[in-house]
N, C-alpha and C positions, 0 to 999 in steps of 0.2 A: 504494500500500500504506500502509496504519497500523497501526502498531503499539502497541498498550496494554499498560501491565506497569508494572516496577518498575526505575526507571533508578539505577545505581551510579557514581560516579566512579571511574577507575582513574588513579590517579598511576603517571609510569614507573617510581617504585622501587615500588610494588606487586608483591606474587608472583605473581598472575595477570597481570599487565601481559602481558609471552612468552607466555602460553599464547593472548590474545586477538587479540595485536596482529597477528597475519597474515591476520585475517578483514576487518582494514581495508582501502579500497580506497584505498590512498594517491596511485594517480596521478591519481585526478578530482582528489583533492584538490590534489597538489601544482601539478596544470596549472592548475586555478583561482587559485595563489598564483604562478604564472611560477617555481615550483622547478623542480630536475631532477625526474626520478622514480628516476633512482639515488640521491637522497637518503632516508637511512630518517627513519621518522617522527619527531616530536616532540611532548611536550605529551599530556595526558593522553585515555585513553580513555572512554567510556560507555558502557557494556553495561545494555544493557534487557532483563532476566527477562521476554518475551512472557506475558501473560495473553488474549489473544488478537490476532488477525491479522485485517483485514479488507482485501480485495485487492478492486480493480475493473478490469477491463477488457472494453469491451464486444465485442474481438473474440473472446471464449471463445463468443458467440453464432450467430460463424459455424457452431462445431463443437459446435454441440446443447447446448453448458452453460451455464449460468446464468453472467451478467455480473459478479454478483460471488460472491466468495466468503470463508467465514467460516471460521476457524481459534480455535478454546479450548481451551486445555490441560486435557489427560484430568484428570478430577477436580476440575473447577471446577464 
C-alpha cells in the first residue's frame, strides 16, 4: 500500500494526540525495539490526510479483481 496526502506531526501534548494514538500498532513497533508491548507508547505521532490510496496485490486476481487498486478522496 501507498499512501499520498498531507503528513502532520503530532507531539504527545497535542489535543489530538488521545484521539489518534490507539490506531497505532505499537506492538510491531515495540517488538522491533525489544520493548514490552505493555508498555504504552512514546514520542510523537504522524497522521497523513490520505489524498489517495494505491494498494497492490496480485492475489485479488485469483478472485476476478484487478491486482491493484486505487482509492481518491471524493472531491478530488
Amino acid at each position: 500500500m501507498q499512501g499520498f496526502g498531507h503528513a502532520h506531526v503530532l507531539p504527545e501534548d497535542d489535543p489530538d494526540f488521545e484521539h489518534y494514538q490507539p490506531a497505532f500498532r505499537r506492538h510491531f513497533d515495540h517488538t522491533e525495539r525489544s520493548c514490552s508491548p505493555d508498555e504504552p507508547p512514546s514520542g510523537p505521532l504522524i497522521l497523513i490526510e490520505a489524498e489517495r490510496i494505491d494498494y497492490t496485490e496480485h492475489r485479488l486476481q485469483r478472485e476476478g479483481l484487478a491486482p491493484r487498486q486505487y482509492w481518491t478522496r471524493p472531491g478530488r
